[in-house]
N, C-alpha and C positions, 0 to 999 in steps of 0.2 A: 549369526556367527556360530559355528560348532565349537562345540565344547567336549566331545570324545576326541583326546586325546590319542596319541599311539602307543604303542607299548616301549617301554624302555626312554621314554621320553625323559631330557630333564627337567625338564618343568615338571614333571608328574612328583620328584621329590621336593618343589619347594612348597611351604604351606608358612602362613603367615599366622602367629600365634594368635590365639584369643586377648582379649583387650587389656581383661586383668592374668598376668602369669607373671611367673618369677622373671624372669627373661625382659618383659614392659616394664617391670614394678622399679628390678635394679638399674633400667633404662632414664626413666622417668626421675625415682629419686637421683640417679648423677645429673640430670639436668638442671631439678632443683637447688641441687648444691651448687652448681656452677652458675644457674641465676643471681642465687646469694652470695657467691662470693664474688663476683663480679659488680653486684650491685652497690655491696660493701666497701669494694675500691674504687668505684665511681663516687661515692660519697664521702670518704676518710680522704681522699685523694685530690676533692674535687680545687680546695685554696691553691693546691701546691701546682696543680697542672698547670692554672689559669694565671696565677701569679708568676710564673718562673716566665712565661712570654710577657705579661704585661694586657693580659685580652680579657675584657669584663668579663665578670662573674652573671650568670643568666642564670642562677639560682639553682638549689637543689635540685629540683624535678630533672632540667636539662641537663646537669652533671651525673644524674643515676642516667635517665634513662638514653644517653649518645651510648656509654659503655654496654649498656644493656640488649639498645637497638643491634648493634651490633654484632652481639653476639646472637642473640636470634637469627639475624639476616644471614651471616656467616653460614650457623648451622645448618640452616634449611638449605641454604644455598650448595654447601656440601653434600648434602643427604639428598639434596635433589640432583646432583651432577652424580655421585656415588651410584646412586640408584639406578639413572640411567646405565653407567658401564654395566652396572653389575646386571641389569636385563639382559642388556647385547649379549655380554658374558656368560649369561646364565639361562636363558631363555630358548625351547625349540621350536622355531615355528612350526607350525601345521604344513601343508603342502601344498595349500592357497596362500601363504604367505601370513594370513592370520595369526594371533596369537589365540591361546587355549584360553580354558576357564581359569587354572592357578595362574597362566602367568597374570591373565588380567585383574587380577587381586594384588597383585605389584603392580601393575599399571595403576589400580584406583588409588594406593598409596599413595604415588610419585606424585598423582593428581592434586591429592590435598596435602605432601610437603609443598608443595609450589603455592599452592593458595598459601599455607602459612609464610613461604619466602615473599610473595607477591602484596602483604599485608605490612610486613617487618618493613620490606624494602620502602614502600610508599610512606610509612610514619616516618622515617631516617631522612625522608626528605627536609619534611619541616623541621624537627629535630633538629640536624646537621647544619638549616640554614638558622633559626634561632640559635644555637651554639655557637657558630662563627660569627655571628651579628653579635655576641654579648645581651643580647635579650632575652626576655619570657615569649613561651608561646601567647600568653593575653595580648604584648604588643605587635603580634603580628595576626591578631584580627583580621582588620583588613588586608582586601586582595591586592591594595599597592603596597601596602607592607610585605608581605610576604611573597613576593616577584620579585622586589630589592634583595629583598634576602636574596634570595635562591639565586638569583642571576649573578649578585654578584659573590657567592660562595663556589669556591670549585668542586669541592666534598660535594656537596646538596645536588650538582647538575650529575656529580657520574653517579647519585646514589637515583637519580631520572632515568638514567641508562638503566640501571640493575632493574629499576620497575619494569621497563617497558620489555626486557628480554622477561624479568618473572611473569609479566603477562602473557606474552610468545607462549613460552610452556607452558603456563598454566590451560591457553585457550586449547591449545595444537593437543595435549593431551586429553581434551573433552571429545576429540572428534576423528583421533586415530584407533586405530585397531591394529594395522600391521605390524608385524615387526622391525622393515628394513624403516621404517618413519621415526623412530626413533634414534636412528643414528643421527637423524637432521636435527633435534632436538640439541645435540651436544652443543653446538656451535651456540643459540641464544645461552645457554646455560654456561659452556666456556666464558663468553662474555660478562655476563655475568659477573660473576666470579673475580676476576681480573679487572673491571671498573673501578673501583675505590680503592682496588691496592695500588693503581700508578698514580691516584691523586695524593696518594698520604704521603707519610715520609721521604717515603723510597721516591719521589718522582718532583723532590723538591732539594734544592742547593747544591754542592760540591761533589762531581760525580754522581749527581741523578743518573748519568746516563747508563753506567755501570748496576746503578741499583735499581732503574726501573727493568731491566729486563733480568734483573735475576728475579725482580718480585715477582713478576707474571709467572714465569716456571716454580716459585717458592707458592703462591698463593693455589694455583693450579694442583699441584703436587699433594698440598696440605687436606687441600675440599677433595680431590678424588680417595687420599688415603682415607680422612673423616667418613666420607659417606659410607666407600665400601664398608668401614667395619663395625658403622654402625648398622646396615644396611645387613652385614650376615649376623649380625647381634641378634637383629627381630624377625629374622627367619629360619623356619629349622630345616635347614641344610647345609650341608659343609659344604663353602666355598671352592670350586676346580682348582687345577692346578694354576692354570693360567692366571686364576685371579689372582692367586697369592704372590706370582710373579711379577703383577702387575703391583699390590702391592708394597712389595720390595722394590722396585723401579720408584717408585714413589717416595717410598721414606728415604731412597739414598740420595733421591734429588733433595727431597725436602732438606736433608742434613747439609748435603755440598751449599745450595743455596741461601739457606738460613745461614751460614754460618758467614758469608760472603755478605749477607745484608749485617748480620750482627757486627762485622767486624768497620763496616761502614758509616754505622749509623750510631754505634756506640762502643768508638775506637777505645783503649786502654783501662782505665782507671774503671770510667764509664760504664766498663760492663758489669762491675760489681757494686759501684756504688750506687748505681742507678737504677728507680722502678722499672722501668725499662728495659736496662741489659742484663739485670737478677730476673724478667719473666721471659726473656729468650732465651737464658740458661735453662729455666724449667721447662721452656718447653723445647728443648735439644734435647735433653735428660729424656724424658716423655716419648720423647719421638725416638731416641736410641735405642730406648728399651723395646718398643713396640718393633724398631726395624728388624731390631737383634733377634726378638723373636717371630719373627717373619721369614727370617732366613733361616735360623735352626728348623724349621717346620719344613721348607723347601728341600734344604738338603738331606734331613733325615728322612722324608716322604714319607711323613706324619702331616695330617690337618692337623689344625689345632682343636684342642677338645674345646666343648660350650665354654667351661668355665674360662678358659684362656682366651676365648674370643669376646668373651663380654667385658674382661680386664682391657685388651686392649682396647674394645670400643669407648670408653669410657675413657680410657687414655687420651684419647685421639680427641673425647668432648673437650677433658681439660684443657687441651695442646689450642681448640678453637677459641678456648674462653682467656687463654693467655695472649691470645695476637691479638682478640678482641680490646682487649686492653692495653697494649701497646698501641693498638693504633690509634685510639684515644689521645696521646700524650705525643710533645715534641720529641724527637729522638733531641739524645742527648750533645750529640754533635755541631746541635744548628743551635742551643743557647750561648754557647759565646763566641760564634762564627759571626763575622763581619761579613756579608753581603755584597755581592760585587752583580754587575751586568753579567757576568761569563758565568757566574755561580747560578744567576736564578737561569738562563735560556740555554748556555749550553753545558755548563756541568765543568765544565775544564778552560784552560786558557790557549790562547790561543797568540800569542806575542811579534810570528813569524810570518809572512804570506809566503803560499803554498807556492810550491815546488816538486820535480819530479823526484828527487830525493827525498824529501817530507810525504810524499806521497806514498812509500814506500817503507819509510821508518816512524812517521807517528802513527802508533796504532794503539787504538783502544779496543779491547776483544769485546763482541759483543756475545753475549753469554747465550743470548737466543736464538737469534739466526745462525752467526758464526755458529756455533756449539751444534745448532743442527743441521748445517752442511756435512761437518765432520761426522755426525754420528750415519746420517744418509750417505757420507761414501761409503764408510765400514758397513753400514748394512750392504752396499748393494759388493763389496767385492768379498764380503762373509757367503752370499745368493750366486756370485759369478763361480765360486770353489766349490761351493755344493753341487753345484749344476755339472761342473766339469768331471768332478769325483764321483758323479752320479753315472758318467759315461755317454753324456749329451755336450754338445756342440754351444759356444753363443761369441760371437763374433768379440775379437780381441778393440775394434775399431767402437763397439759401442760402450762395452767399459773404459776405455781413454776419454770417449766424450761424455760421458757421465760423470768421472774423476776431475775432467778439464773443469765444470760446469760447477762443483761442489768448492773446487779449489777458486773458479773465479765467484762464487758470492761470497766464501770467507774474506775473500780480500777485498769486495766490495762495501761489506760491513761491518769490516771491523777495522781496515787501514787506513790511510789518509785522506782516503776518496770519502767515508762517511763522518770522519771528524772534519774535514773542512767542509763535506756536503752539508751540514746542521747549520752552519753559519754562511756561506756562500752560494749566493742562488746559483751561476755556473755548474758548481762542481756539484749542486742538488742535483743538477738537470742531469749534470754525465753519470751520475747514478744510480740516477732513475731510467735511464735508455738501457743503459746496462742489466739492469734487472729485469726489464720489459721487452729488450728487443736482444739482448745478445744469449745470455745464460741461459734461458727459459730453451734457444734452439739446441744449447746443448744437453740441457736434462732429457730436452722431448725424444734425443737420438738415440739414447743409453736406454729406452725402453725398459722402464726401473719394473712398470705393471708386471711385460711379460715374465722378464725374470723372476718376478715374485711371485708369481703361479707357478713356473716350472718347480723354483726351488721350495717351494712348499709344501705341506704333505696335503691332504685331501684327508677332512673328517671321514672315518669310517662308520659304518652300519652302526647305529645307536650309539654315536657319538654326538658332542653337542658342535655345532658349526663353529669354524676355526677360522684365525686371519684369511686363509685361503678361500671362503665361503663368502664372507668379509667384505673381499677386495673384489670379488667377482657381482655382489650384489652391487656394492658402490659403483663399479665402472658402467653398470646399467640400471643406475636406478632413476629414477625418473628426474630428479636433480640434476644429474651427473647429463642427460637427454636434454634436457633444458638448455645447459650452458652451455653444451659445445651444438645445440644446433648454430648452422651459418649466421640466422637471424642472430640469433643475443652475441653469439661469439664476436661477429661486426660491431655492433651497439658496445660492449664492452672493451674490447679493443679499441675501439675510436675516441667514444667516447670518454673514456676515463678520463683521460689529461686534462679535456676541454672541464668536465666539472671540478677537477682536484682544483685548478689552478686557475679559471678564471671565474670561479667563487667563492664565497668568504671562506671553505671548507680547509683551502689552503693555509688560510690565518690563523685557523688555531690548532691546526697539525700541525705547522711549524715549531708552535712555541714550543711545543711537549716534545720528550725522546719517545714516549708511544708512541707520538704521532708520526712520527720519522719510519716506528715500527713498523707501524699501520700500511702505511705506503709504501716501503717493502715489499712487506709481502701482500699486498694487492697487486701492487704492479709485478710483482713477479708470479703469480698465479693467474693472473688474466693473462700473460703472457707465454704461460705454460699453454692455458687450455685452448687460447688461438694456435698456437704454433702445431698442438696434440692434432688439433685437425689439417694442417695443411701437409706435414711431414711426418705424423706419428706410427709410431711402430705398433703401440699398445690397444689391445682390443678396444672398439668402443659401441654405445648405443647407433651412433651414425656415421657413415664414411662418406665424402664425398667423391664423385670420380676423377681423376688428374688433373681435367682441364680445368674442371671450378675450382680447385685447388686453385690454382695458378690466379685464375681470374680473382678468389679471395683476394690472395695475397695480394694484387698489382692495385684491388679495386679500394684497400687501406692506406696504401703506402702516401698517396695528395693529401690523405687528412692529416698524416703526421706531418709531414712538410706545410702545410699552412698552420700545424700549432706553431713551430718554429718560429715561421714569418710573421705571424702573429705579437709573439712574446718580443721578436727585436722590432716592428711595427709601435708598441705600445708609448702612449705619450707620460705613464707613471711607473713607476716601478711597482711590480705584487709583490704584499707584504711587505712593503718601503718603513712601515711601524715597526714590524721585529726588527727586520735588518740593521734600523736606524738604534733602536734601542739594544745591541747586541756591539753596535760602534765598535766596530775592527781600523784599528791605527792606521796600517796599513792598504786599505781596501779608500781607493780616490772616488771612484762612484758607483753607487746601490744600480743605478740605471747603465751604466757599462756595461755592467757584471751579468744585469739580466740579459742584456745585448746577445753576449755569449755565450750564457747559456740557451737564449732562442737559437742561436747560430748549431752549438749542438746538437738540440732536439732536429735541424733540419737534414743537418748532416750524417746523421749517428745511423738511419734508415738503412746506405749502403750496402756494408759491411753482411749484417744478418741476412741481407736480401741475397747477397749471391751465395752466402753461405745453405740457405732452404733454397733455391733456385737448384744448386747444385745434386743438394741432397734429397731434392724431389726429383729430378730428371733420373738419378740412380736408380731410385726406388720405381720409377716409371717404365725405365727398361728393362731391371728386372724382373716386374711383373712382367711385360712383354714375351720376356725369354724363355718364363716359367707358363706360360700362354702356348708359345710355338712349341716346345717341346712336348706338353700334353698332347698336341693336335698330330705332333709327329708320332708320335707313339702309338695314338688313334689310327692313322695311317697305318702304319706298319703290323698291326695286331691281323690275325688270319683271317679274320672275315671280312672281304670288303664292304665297303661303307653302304651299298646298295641294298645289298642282303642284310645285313646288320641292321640298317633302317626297314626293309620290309617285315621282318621279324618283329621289332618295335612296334610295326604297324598293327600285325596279326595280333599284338597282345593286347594294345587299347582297344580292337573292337571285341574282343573275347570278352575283356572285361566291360565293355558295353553292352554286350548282349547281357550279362551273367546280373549286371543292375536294372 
């Protein structure tokens, strides 16, 4: 690997301090104090937590160290997501694509936060499953013992998740070098991150559904804000502007969002009387002050100086060591809430059967899909005015179907189509076609990629690469080559359904509003990146030419029709156990129900079909048109085609002689 840099690089100003420095030392002791004080309320705390549900005491050790584990896991877990942005962010690759010698001194970091996350995560298993047991680790010796545990704790199985993504990164950074390989990394590390905060609180009783997806954007929000600033805390370089933008994006989600779980999870009285909504207050406080000064630093276009960057880092430790300990403890809302079917699977009640007026007026907003349709239209018609005002062209027909497409998965996931799709296999199904076969053809036509090349600027000469740099690696990165080849594009397109839904994978998505998440946006992403290739506008690693297009499309369409047939064929109903345990008054048979929604999946095909038939043949004559007029042009230019070709000829053997 080379290690002479370029000049003006920015990686050439990051340097990672020596071991012992002011900078480590006031690093290290705010963690020690957040060890202790953390440890201090897992143990002054520990009768009151256990006793206010009524769940055994498994003794000091596992009452210090669940609060403790956590905060560990948390930390690294941020420092290692943080880390990452702040590479992409901060990092110039070479010209091979390789990174230099300083960045790889952040790279060796990243390496062993993850080992430290990778360590934390795997003790949190036993831990979390002895804690939920009411046991000692001594009685869980043995290997039967402690498979009961864990299998039957849900804490313990997503804290198996967090292991198995801190392994992902830990291994994937032993053996990368590039720089575009690290954008892959987000994804195990997003995950990450977001496992154990839909199993806590937030993803259990009245309105889970509301609070699991604000936690994912709050937990998210929290670990990229922690890492970045502990992450420019231990290296001496001022953060670009973009980081700082980024954030500010951060702390103002984390504010909207926390404040939405807070006011959920420890409604009125609750927030002051309780350990609980006195450490989300702290840590609001924490997080405002650091937002506030985030933003005065953007707008005055002032960094922040060391000393202020180390205040907020340290802020942002506290702010980890405060959730880590709320997430220890019941929120205070579920201790004297009665317990209903509708409370633990779907979050709300549901008293009526659906209708096309109910379909239309019970909405539950969802905070993370919903919320990022709308922010995805105002980006792209923010890209559609720039481009115009820039004095360039971009078809009025692909912003309406881009706007159509944003407007229809708001209403898919957040109006009456996904409050009764959580409880009705039916209206699951028309939900999931929806998101898999209708919308996905309207995003693919609005061409979001191209527009965001045109309307973005292009890093210049010794500048560090920009979204625009970004988006352009992403659309060919080797990843990006993978998925939309034919082969996997088929395989994942077909397949999906056949494994969501005729294996157990279905039964415990169901139960969760993740899991609802989950399948979301998988089916609408596999549905984008099948459709990118049979009618997309936006550049890619592979194109195929019209007719296999065509033949794609037609050679998919039997398998979705026999899932269909399939699903109203079946002699049992899938997931007949949640259905049954979710007991809607209303609803005469679980096996009807799935009837119809087999009946949709078979039918639902049409509709999108003639809609990419059409808008592939468009695009087919098009090019055709833009074919024949080149060759007329050819024509018509002064030198006929004879001479023009002879000429050609004279010059390839000229240049054969001359080799």
């Amino acid at each position: 690997m080379q290690t002479d840099e370029p000049t003006g690089t920015a990686t050439s100003a990051i340097r990672i301090p020596p071991l012992i420095s002011l900078r480590t030392t006031l690093m290290v002791a705010g963690l020690l104090g957040n060890v202790v004080a953390v440890a201090a309320y897992g143990l002054f705390s520990r009768t009151e937590r256990y006793g206010a549900v009524g769940n055994p005491d498994p003794g000091s050790f596992i009452g210090v160290a669940e609060p403790v584990g956590y905060f560990g896991a948390s930390l690294s877990s941020a420092l290692c997501l943080g880390a990452l942005i702040y590479f992409v962010m901060m990092v110039w690759p070479q010209a091979d694509g390789l990174i230099d010698a300083q960045a790889f001194r952040i790279h060796l970091a990243e390496e062993r936060v993850s080992i430290g996350w990778l360590a934390f995560a795997l003790t949190m298993v036993v831990v979390q499953a002895a804690n939920d047991s009411g046991v000692t680790p001594a009685e869980l010796r043995t290997g039967a013992a402690l498979f009961n545990a864990i299998t039957t704790s849900e804490t313990s199985r997503a804290w198996i998740v967090v292991t198995i993504c801190a392994l992902l990164v830990t291994l994937t950074l032993r053996v990368i070098i590039r720089y575009s390989d690290h954008f892959v990394l987000l994804i195990p590390a997003v995950i990450g991150v977001i496992a154990t905060a839909v199993t806590g609180n937030a993803g259990q009783g009245p309105d889970h559904d509301y609070a699991t997806s604000a936690v994912i954007v709050f937990a998210l929000a929290i670990a990229a804000l922690s890492g970045l600033k502990i992450t420019a805390a231990l290296t001496e370089v001022t953060p670009s502007r973009a980081v700082l933008i980024v954030q500010v994006v951060c702390g103002v989600l984390a504010l909207a969002y926390g404040a939405e779980l807070v006011y959920l999870l420890s409604p009125g009285a609750a927030m002051i009387d309780s350990d609980f909504g006195r450490l989300g207050l702290v840590a609001g406080v924490l997080v405002t002050l650091v937002c506030f000064s985030d933003c005065w630093a953007l707008v005055m276009g002032r960094p922040h100086s060391d000393h202020r960057t180390r205040l907020t880092a340290l802020a942002m430790m506290a702010v980890t060591a405060a959730t880590a300990a709320m997430s220890v403890q019941t929120a205070p809302r579920f201790l004297t809430h009665r317990f209903t079917a509708w409370d633990v699977f779907l979050g709300y009640e549901l008293p009526q059967p659906p209708n096309i007026v109910r379909f239309f007026t019970v909405w539950r907003f969802d905070s993370l899909i919903g919320a990022t349709a709308i922010v995805l239209g105002i980006g792209y018609v923010a890209g559609f005015v720039r481009v115009r005002r820039a004095g360039n062209t971009w078809p009025v027909g692909r912003l309406v179907a881009w706007l159509t497409g944003c407007v229809a998965l708001v209403f898919t996931s957040s109006s009456g189509v996904r409050t009764y799709g959580s409880a009705m296999f039916s209206v699951h199904m028309a939900e999931h076609m929806t998101l898999n076969m209708f919308i996905p053809v309207l995003l693919v036509l609005g061409g979001p990629v191209t527009l965001a090349l045109r309307a973005l600027s292009a890093a210049g000469d010794g500048q560090q690469p920009g979204p625009r740099e970004w988006l352009t690696w992403l659309m060919h990165s080797s990843v990006t080559a993978f998925l939309s080849h034919p082969v996997t594009n088929f395989i994942l397109f077909v397949g999906s359904p056949y494994i969501v839904y005729f294996t157990p994978l279905f039964d415990t998505l169901v139960r969760y509003h993740w899991g609802h998440e989950f399948m979301a946006i998988h089916f609408l992403l596999v549905g984008y990146i099948f459709y990118w290739a049979i009618i997309g506008i936006d550049p890619g690693p592979r194109r195929l030419p019209y007719l296999a297009r065509i033949g794609l499309l037609f050679a998919v369409m039997p398998f979705h029709a026999f899932f269909g047939i399939a699903l109203m064929t079946m002699t049992s109903a899938i997931s007949a156990e949640f259905y049954r345990s979710v007991n809607l008054p209303w609803l005469a048979s679980i096996d009807a129900d799935q009837h119809i929604g087999g009946a949709i999946a078979w039918s639902a095909t049409e509709l999108p079909v003639i809609i990419v038939i059409v808008a592939l043949m468009a695009q087919w004559a098009r090019q055709d048109h833009r074919v024949a007029v080149r060759e007329d042009r050819h024509a018509d230019s002064t030198y006929a085609d004879d001479d023009l070709n002879a000429y050609n000829a004279m010059l390839r053997e000229l240049s054969r002689m001359r080799r």
